[in-house]
N, C-alpha and C positions, 0 to 999 in steps of 0.2 A: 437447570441443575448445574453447581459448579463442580469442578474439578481440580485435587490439588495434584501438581506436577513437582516431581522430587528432578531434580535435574540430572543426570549422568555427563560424564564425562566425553563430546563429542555429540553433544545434542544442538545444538547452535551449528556446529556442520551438517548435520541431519537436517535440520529446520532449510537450512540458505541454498541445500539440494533441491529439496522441494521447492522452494520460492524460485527459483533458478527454471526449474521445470512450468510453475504454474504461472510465471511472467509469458507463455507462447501461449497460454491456453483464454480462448474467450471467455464472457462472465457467464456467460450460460454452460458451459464447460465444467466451469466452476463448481457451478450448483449444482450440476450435475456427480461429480466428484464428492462432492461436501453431502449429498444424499445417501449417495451408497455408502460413504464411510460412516455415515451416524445411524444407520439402518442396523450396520453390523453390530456397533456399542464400543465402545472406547474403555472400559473396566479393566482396569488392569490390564492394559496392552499399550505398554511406554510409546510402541513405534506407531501408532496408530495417533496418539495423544499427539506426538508431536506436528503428526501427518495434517490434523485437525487445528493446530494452532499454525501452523505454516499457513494454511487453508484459509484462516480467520485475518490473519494479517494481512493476504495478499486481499479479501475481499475490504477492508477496512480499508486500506491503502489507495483502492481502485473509489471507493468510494470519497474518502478525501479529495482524491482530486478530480472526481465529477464535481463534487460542491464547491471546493477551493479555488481550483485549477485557473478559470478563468476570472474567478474575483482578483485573485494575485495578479494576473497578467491584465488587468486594464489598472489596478492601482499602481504597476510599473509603468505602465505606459505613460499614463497620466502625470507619475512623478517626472519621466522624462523630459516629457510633453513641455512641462512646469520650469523645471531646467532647463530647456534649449530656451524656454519664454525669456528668461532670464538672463543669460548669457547672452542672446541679441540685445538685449535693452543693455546689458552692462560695458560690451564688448564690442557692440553692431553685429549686423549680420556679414557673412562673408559672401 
């Protein structure tokens, strides 16, 4: 089911409270939290909505960088890697 969110003024500091809170919490915490709240229903309850997309971000975020995380850090490393190859050939080693 989607939901459309009208935004009020001071929702985005509402949102970054919650994220601020749900950064100390484990993933299982998470879902934990994300259960109870969708149990309850989200219908017309702004604070609730937002409580739920704060919820959504931080699990999407946490998930990104289970998949990403370390693809990024070996293609820096590699690029590094690549670079120092090359400044000893151009440069010598020191």
């Amino acid at each position: 089911m989607n939901y459309i969110l009208i935004s009020r003024k001071g929702d985005q500091d509402v949102i970054n409270e919650y994220l601020t809170g749900f950064a100390q919490k484990t993933s299982k915490e998470l879902v934990e939290l994300y259960n109870r709240e969708a149990r309850i229903g989200i219908t017309g309850i702004h604070r609730q909505a937002l409580y739920l997309i704060a919820l959504k971000f931080e699990f999407e975020s946490r998930l990104v960088d289970m998949m990403f995380g370390s693809f990024f850090e070996e293609i820096c490393n590699s690029l590094v890697d690549a670079f120092t190859s090359r400044a000893e050939v151009v440069f010598g080693s020191r």
